[in-house]
C-alpha positions in Angstrom: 12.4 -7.2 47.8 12.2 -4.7 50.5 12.0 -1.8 48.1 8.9 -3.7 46.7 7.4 -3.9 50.0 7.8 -0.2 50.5 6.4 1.0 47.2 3.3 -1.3 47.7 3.2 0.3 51.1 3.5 3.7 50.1 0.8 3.0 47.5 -1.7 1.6 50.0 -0.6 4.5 52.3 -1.3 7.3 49.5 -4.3 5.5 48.0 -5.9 5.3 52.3 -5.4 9.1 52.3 -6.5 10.2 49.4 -9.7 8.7 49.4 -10.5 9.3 53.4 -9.0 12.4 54.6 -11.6 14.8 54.5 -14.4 14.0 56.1 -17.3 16.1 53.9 -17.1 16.2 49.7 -16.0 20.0 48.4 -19.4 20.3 46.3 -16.5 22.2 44.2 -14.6 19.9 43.6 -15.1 18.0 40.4 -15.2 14.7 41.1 -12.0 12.7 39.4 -10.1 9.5 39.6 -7.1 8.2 38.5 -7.1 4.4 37.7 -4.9 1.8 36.5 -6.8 -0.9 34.5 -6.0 -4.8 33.0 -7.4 -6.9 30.3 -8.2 -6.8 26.6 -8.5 -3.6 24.7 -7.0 -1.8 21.5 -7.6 1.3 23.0 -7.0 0.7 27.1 -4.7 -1.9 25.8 -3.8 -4.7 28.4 -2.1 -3.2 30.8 -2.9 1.0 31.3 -4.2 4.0 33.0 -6.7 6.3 33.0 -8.3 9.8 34.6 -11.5 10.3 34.1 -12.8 13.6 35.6 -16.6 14.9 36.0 -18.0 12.9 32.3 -14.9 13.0 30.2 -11.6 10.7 30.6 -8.6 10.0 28.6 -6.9 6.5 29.1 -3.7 4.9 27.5 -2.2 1.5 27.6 0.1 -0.9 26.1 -0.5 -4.0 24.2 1.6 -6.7 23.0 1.4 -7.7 19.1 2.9 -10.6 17.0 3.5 -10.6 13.5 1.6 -13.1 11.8 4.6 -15.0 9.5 8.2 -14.1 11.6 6.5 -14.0 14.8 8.3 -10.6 16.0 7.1 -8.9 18.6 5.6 -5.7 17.9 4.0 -3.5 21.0 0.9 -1.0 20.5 0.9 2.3 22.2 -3.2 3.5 22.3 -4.5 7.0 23.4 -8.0 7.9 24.0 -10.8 10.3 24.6 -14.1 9.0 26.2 -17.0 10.2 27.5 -18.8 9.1 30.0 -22.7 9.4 31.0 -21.8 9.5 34.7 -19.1 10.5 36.8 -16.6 7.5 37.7 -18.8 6.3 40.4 -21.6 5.5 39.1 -22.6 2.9 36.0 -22.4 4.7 32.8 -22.7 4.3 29.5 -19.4 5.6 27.3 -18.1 6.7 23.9 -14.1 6.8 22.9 -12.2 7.2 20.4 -8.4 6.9 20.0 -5.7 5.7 18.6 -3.6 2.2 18.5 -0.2 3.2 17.4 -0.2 -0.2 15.6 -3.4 -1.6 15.0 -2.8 -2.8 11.0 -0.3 -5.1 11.0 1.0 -7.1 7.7 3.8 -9.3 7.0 4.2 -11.4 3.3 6.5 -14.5 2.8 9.1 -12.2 0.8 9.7 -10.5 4.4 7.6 -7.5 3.5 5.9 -6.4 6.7 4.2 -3.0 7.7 2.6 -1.7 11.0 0.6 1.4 10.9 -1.6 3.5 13.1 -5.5 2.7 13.4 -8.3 5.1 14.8 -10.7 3.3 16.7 -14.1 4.4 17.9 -15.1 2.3 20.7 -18.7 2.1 23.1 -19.9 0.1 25.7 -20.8 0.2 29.9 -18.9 0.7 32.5 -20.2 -0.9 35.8 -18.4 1.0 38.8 -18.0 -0.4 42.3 -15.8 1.5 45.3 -12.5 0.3 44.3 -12.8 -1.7 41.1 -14.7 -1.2 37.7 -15.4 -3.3 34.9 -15.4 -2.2 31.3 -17.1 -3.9 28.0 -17.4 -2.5 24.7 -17.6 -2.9 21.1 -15.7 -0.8 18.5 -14.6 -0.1 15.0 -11.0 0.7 13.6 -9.4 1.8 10.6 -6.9 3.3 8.6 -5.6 3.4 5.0 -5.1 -0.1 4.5 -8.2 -1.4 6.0 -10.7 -1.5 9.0 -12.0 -4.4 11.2 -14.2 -4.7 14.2 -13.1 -5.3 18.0 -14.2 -5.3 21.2 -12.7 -5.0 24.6 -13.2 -6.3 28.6 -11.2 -4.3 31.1 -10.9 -4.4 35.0 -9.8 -1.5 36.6 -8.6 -0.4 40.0 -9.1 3.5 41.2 -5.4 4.6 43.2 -6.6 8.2 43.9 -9.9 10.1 44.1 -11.9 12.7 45.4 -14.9 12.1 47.1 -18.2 11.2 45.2 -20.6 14.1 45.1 -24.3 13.3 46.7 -25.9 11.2 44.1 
C-alpha cells in the first residue's frame, strides 16, 4: 500500500511540474502530450496511451477478447497512426489507421479456431479540455478473411505536456 501511495504521488508530483514550471511557452517547442486513455476502441483499445505531438499522434492499447464457442480469452495488441487537425489542446477533427493484432476472430464446433491481424481505418472528434479529452469515432477493418465496421468512445487523461502555444 505505501508503495502505491508513493507512485501516485510521484505521478501527481511529475505531472504538477511538467505542466507549470516554466512560466512563458518556448514558441519552439512543438507542442506535445503524452496521455493515457480508457474506454472502447479496436485501435486505443480499452486501456492505452498515446503521444500526440504538433498534428500527428501514435497511440496503442490493449483489449480483452473472447472466443465466441470455448470462451478463451484472447487479448488484442493495436498500434496506430493519427492525425489530427489541431494540436492536442484544442478540438479537432482526426484520421488513424492501425492495427488490432487480433481483430478477426473465429472458432467452429470441431475446435477449429483462428485469430488474425485486422487494419483498421478509424475518424472521428476529439473534444480536448485541460486535463481530460474525449474521443468518438467511426471506422472500418479488415483483413483476408473479412471486414466489419466499428466505432469507438475513449476518455483520456494528459500526465505530461508542454505548454500550449498562443491560439
Amino acid at each position: 500500500m505505501k508503495k502505491l501511495l508513493v507512485l501516485i504521488f510521484l505521478v501527481l508530483n511529475i505531472n504538477t511540474n511538467a505542466q507549470y514550471s516554466a512560466t512563458t511557452p518556448d514558441p519552439y517547442v512543438l507542442p506535445f502530450a503524452f496521455n493515457i486513455h480508457g474506454g472502447y476502441s479496436w485501435l486505443d483499445g480499452v486501456l492505452g496511451a498515446d503521444l500526440q505531438w504538433d498534428n500527428l499522434g501514435i497511440s496503442g492499447g490493449w483489449m480483452p477478447n473472447t472466443m465466441p464457442l470455448s470462451g478463451r480469452s484472447v487479448p488484442s495488441y493495436s498500434i496506430a497512426a493519427s492525425c489530427y487537425s489541431g494540436h492536442y489542446y484544442e478540438n479537432s477533427v482526426y484520421l488513424s489507421i492501425g492495427v488490432a493484432s487480433t481483430g478477426y476472430l473465429y472458432e467452429d464446433s470441431y475446435g477449429y479456431e483462428e485469430t488474425m491481424p485486422m487494419t483498421i481505418v478509424m475518424g472521428g472528434y476529439k473534444w480536448a479540455g485541460e486535463n481530460l479529452y474525449l474521443k468518438m469515432g467511426v471506422g472500418y477493418g479488415w483483413c483476408n478473411q473479412g471486414n466489419t465496421w466499428t466505432g469507438e468512445i475513449t476518455l483520456g487523461y494528459t500526465l505530461f505536456r508542454t505548454y500550449k502555444l498562443n491560439k
